[in-house]
N, C-alpha and C positions, 0 to 999 in steps of 0.2 A: 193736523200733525203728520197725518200719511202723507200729504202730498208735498211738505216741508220735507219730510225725509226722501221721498222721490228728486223732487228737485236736488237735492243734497248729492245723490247718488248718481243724478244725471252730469254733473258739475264734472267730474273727474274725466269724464268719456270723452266730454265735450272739449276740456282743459287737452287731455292726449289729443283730442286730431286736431286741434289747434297748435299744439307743438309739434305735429308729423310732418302737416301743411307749412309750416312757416319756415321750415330750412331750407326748399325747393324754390320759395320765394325768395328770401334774403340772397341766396347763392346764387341767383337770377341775375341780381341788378348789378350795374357794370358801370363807371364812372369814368368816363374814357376824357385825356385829353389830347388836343390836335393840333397843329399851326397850319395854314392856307400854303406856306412855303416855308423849305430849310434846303439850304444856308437861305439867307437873306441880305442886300449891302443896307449901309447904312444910311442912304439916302431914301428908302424902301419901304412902302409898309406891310400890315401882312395883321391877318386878323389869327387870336387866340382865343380856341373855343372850348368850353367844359361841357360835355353831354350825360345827364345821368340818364337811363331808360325805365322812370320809375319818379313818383311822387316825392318831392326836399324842401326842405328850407332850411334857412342857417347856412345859405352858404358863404362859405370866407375863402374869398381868393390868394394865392399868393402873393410874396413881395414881387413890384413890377419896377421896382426903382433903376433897374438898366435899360426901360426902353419907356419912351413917354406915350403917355395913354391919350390917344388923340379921341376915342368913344370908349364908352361902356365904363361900368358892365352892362350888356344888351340884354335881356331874359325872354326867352320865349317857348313857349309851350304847344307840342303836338299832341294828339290823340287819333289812337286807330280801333274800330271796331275790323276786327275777323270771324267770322261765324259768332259772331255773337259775343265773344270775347273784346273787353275792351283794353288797351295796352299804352301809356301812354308814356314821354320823356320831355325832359325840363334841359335846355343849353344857355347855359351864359358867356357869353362871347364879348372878345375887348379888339380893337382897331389900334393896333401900335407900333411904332416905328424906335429903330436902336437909335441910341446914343453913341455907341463910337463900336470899332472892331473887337472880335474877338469871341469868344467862346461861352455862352451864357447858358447858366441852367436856372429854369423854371421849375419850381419848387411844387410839390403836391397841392392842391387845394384842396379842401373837406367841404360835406355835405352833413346833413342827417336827415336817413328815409329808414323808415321802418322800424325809428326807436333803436338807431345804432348810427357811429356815424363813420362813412364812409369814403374813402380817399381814393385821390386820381391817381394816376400815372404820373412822373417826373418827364420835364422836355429837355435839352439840350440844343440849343438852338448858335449856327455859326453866324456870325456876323462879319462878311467881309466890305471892302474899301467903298467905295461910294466911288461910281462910273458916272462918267460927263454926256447924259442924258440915254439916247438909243446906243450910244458905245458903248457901256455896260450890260445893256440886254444882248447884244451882239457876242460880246465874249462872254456870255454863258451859253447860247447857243440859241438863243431866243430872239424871237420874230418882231419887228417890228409893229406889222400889221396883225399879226394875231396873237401876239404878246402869248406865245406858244415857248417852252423851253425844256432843257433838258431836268428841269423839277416837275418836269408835268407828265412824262413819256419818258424810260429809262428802263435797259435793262441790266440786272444786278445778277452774278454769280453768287450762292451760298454755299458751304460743304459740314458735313457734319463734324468735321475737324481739322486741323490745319497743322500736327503733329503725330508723326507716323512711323510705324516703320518702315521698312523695305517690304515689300508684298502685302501690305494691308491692306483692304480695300477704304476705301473713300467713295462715299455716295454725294455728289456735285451738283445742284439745279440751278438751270437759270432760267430768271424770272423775270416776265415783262410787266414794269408798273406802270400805272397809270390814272390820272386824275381827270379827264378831260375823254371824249368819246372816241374811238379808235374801233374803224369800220373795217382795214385791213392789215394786214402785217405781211412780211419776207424775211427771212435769216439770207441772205449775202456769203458770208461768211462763218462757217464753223469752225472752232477753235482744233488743231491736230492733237493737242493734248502730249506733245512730245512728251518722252520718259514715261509715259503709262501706259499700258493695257487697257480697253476701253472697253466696254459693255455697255450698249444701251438699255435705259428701263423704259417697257413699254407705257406710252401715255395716249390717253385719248385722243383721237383724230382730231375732233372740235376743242377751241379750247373754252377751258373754263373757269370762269372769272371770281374770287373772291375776294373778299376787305381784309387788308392786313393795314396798320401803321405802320410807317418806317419813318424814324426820324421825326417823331411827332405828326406827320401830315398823315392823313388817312387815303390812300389807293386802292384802285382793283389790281387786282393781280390776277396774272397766269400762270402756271409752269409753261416753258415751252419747250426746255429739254431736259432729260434727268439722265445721270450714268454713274454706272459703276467705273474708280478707279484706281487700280494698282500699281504703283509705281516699283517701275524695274532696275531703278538705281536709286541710290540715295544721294544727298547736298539738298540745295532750294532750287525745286523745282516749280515753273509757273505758268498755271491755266490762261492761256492768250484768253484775247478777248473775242466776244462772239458782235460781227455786225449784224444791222439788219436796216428796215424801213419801214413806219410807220405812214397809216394814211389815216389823219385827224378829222374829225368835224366838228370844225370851231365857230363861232361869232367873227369875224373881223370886223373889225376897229373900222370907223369910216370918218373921216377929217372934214370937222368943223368950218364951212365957208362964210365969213361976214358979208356974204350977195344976202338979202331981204327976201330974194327969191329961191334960193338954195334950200326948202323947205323940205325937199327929200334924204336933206342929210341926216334929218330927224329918225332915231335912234326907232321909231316908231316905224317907219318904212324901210329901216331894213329886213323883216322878215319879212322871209321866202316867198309867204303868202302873195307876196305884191310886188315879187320876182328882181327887186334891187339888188341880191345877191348879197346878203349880211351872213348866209351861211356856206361857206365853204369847205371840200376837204383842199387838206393841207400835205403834204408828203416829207416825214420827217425825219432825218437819220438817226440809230438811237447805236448806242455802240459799251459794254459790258469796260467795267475795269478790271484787268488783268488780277489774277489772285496767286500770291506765293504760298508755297507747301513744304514746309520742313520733311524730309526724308531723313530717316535713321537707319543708320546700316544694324544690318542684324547682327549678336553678339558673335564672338570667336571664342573656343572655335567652337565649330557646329560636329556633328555627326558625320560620319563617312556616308550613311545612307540619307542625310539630308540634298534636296535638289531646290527649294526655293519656295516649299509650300506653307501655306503661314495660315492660321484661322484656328479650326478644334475639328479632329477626327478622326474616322472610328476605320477599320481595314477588318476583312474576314476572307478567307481564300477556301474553294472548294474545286475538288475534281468530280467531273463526273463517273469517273469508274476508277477505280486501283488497280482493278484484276483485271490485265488485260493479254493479249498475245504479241511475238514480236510484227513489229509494222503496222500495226493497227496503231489508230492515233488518239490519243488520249486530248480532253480538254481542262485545263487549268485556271480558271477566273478566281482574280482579285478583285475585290469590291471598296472600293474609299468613297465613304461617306462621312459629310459634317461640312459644315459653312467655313467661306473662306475663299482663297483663288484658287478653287477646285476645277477651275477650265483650264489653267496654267499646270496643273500635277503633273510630271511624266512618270511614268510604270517603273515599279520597283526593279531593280536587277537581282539575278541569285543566279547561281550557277548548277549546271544539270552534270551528269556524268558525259566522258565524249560516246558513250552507245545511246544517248538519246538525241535527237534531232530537235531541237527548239525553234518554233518560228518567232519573228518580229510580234507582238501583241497586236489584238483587234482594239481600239475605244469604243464606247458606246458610252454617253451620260444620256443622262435624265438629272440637267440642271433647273433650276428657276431663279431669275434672273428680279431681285425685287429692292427695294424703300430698305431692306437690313442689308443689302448686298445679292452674294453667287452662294445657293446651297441646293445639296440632291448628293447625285451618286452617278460615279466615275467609275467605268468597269472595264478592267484589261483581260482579256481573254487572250492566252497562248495555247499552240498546236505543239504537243508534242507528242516525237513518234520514236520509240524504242526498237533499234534496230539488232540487239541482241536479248536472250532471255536472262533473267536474275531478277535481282531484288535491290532497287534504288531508293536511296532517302532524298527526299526533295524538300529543300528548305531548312530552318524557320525562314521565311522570305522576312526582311526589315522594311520600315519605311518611319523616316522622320519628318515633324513637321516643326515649326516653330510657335506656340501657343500665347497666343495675345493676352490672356488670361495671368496665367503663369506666369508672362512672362521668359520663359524657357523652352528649350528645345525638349521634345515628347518624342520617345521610339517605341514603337508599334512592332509586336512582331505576330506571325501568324504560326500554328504550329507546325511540326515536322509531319511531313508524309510518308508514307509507303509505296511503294509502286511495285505490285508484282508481277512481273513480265514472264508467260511461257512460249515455250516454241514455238514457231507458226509452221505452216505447211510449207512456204516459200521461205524458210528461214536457211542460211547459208551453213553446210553439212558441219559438225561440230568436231572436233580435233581431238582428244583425249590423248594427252603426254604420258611415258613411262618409259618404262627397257625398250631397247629397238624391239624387240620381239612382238611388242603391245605397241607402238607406233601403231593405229588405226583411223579410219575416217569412218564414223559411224553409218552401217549400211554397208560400205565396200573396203576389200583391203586395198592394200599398197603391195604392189609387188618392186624387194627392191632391188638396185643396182647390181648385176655382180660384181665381182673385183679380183676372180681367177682371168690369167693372162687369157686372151681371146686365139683358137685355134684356127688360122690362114689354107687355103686350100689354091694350089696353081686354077689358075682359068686356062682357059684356051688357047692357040698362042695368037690366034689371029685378032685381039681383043683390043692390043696396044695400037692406038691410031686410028681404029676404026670408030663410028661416026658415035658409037654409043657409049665409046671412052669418052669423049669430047663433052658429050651431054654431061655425064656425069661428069669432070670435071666441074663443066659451068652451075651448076644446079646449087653447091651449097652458097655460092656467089649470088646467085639471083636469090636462093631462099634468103638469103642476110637481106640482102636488099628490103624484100618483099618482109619482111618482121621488121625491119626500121620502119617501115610505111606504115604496116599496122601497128606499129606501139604507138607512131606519134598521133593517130588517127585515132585511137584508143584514150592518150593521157587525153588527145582533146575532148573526147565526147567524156569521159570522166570529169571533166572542169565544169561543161556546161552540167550543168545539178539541174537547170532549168528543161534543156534539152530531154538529158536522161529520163527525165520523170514522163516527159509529153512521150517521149517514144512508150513506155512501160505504162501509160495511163490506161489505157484498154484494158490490161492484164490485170492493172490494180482493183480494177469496175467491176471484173468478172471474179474478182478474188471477193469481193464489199457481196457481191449479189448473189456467190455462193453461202458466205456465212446468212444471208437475208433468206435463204432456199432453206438455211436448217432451223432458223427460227420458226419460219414459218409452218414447217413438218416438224416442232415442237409444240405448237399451236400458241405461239409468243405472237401474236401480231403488232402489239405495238413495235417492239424490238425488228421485228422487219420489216417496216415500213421507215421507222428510223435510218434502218441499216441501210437500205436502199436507197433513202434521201441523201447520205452521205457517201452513198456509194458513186451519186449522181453531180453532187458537189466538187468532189475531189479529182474525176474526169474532171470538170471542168478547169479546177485549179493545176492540174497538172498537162494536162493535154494545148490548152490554151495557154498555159505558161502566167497565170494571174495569181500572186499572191495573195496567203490568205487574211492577209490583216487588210487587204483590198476588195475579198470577195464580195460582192454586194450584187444584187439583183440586177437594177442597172449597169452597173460596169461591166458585169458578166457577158449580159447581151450585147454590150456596147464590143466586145471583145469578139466574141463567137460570129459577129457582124459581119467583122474583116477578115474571117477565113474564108467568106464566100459561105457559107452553110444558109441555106433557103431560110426563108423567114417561116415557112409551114413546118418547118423541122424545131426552128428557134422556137416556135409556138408550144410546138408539143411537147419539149423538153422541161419548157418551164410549167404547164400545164401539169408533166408528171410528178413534178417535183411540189406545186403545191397539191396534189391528191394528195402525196406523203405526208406530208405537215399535215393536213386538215384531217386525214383518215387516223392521225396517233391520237387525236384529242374528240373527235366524233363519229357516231358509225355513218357514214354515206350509203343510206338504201337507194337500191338501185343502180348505185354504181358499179365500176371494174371489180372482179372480184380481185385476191390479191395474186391469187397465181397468172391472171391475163395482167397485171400489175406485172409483174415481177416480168414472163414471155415479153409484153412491149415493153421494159427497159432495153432487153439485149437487145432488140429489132432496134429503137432508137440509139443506142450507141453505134452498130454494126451501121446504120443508114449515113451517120455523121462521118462518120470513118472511109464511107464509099466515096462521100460530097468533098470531104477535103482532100483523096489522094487524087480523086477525078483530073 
């Protein structure tokens, strides 16, 4: 009775991993159908085959009454042992040829494996005209001798939709299929993709081959090219087709001679082995059909701070400092993040006061370019530089985008700033209005005009005509002259903004690496080593005349090149400027201390300074 109740008790255990185990099997098995060829003509046959990968019986094929069944059903059974494992599949296959044109669907057939029963795929199969023998294989595109065609080697465009709007993206692959061995390929031709914006997505160098069906026939397949695409106008727009060339390695066909002795025509002595040449490559043109793309204009109207950006995303803006002095330069980053044609964004606009200097914005993304499309983070950094002291509000800066989602236009705003601006050392003397009395320039007075009648005194009498009358006569004539010269000499160097700064650049360096001297005798080291780096940057940007939404490492030197400045000088400049950087974020034992840091800046500016007046 104990071991009646054990058995009993074991039953249930046994029962569960018999049901845990059995869904990972059932969900295994795969009932696949296929045809040898689609389209097909009608004079043509072409074999239908049922594959289960799994133990059946009971099976019932579909109605075959549009095409006559010249064999089958044919049954045949594989089996594979893998480490031990055995795995085996059952196909039933029919040899059939159509009965007249037109468009036929093959019906599911069923099975039962596994005590359930189990159903194929549905086919669709074309049936066109019946061609007057090799003239029909000629216009499909197929070989006489290697009965090679464009059903065997083809390549197809797919996109993950074909209705869009205006800056959507669309992700596009095309795909090289193929039924038959294919030792080399070429693209010829890739498609320009007019009306979009293109991004490629990286794909593996080798390519790599999988089973897909299309169209009922079973293929390898490759990717051979994948892109992101945006379309920058809307109507129907459409992906040309991409060429290329196939190199086959087929069978040829070898024709039948009634000589008695023609025994090498045997089908037997074509292979290679026995050098008759029954295997050939073959070189075959394969060529993509062209794909239409519905564009949709984006709704109206849109937002004033809308510029074309479409997907889902987020914006956050920071300054690095508020409290600053005048002319010192302050930085501003905007950050747009979220998926989308976030390569295409351009930088928000908002307006500053006219006492602050705005430069053009720097880019820097960190996109990824993938299988969902373009996503990361898209960052505009602006210079600005306060050229009086007070107290500015900068912003809400806007930015709109268009939401795929939604459906609707989304405004993003970031919030308002502060900017508090105090006097600088070099700041220009400040005026304080009142009574003439209080008329002042802070620091020095005004001494003003008089306006009692001026009292005349005789000269000498010998004074008229002689040579120092004359002078003076000429003198306020020549002084005019000479203040025409220099005003117009003046507005000009006043226009060049670019100029002005290169000449003042020195001045500025030595201003950046005095404030860098009182960090330093505050014992602020990072702050002076910062202070320095940009005291070293903006010489450049100003001295060499390079903008800063341009200033890059490269360009810089690419620049400082063509003033003639030695390449041992170009070395050590950039040499100082990454001790700066590396010294804010780690200590360097051993190195410069920061006051022989700070002594060889001046020597390296003063030395640049000597090389290019030289």
């Amino acid at each position: 009775m104990r071991k009646v109740t054990e058995m009993i008790r074991i039953r249930p255990s046994a029962a569960l991993l018999l049901f845990l185990l059995l869904p990972s099997w059932v969900l295994s098995q795969t009932f696949n159908a296929t045809v040898s060829r689609n389209p097909v003509a009608v004079n043509e046959q072409f074999q239908l085959s049922f594959t289960l990968n799994a133990a059946g019986s009971a099976f019932r094929p579909p109605s075959l009454s549009e095409f006559m069944v010249l064999s089958g059903p044919n049954q045949s059974t594989s089996m594979q042992f893998i480490n031990g494992a055995m795995s085996q599949s059952i196909t039933f296959s029919y040899i059939l040829q159509p009965k007249k044109e037109g468009t036929f669907k093959i019906d599911a057939a069923s099975i039962e494996s596994g005590g359930k029963i189990v159903l194929s795929n549905t086919i669709s199969i074309s049936v066109t005209a019946a061609g007057k023998g090799s003239a029909s294989n000629r216009q499909q595109g197929q070989d006489d001798k290697t009965n090679i065609s464009n059903n065997n080697i083809f390549i197809r465009v797919s996109v993950d939709k074909t209705n869009v709007y205006r800056g959507e993206g669309i992700v596009a692959t095309y795909k090289l299929y193929t039924n038959v061995q294919v030792v080399n390929y070429s693209i010829n031709k890739v498609p320009a993709f007019n009306g979009f914006w293109s991004q490629d997505i990286e794909l593996p160098n080798q390519l790599r081959l999988y089973n897909e069906v299309y169209n009922g026939v079973n293929y390898q397949v490759g990717e051979i090219k994948k892109v992101v695409l945006y379309p920058q106008q809307s109507g129907q727009l459409v992906l040309d087709p991409m060429e290329g060339e196939c190199i086959a390695r087929i069978q040829v066909k070898r024709n039948r001679s009634n000589n008695p002795f023609d025994i090498f025509n045997d089908p037997f002595f074509n292979d290679p082995f026995f050098g008759s040449g029954g295997i050939r490559d073959v070189k075959f043109a394969v060529k993509s059909d062209p794909l239409r793309i519905n564009v949709k204009e984006l709704p109206s109207p849109a937002p004033a701070s809308f510029k074309g950006t479409v997907g889902k995303f987020k914006i956050e803006g920071t300054f690095d400092k508020t409290d600053i002095k005048t002319n010192d330069a302050v930085s501003f980053r905007m950050k747009l993040t979220g998926k989308g044609n976030i390569k295409l964004a351009d930088a928000p606009d908002f307006e500053v006061s006219q006492d602050i200097e705005k430069y053009d914005p720097k880019i820097s993304d960190n996109i990824s370019i993938g299988a969902g499309g373009a996503s990361g983070t898209r960052t505009f950094e602006y210079l600005l530089i306060p050229r009086h002291q007070g107290s500015y509000d900068i912003g809400p800066v806007e930015f709109s985008y268009f939401d795929l989602d939604k459906k609707a236009y989304v405004t993003l705003k970031t919030p308002s700033y502060k900017l508090n601006v105090e006097r600088g050392k070099d700041a220009g003397a400040a005026v304080s209005a009142g009574p003439k009395s209080d008329f002042r320039v802070i620091g020095r007075d005004i001494r003003f005009i008089k306006t009692a009648p001026p009292e005349f005194s005789d000269g000498f009498n010998g004074f008229y005509g002689s040579p120092l009358f004359w002078s003076l006569s000429v003198l306020p004539f020549a002084a005019f002259g000479f203040l025409a010269v220099y005003r117009r000499k003046h507005l000009a160097l006043s226009a060049d903004v670019a100029g002005t700064k290169s000449r003042k650049a020195t001045r500025m360096a030595r201003k950046r690496l005095d404030t860098a001297s009182k960090l330093l005798s505050a014992g602020n080291r990072d702050g002076f080593y910062d202070e320095t780096g940009k005291a070293l940057w903006s010489y450049i940007s100003d001295r060499f005349k390079v903008p800063v939404s341009s200033l890059s490492r490269e360009y810089a030197m690419e620049v400082i090149k063509r003033h003639q400045v030695s390449e041992s000088l170009l070395n050590e400049l950039m040499s100082t400027i990454d001790h700066c950087e590396f010294a804010r974020f780690a200590r360097m034992e051993g190195q410069k201390s920061p006051e022989q840091v700070l002594n060889d800046t001046i020597k390296l500016i003063t030395k640049i300074e000597d090389e290019i007046k030289a």
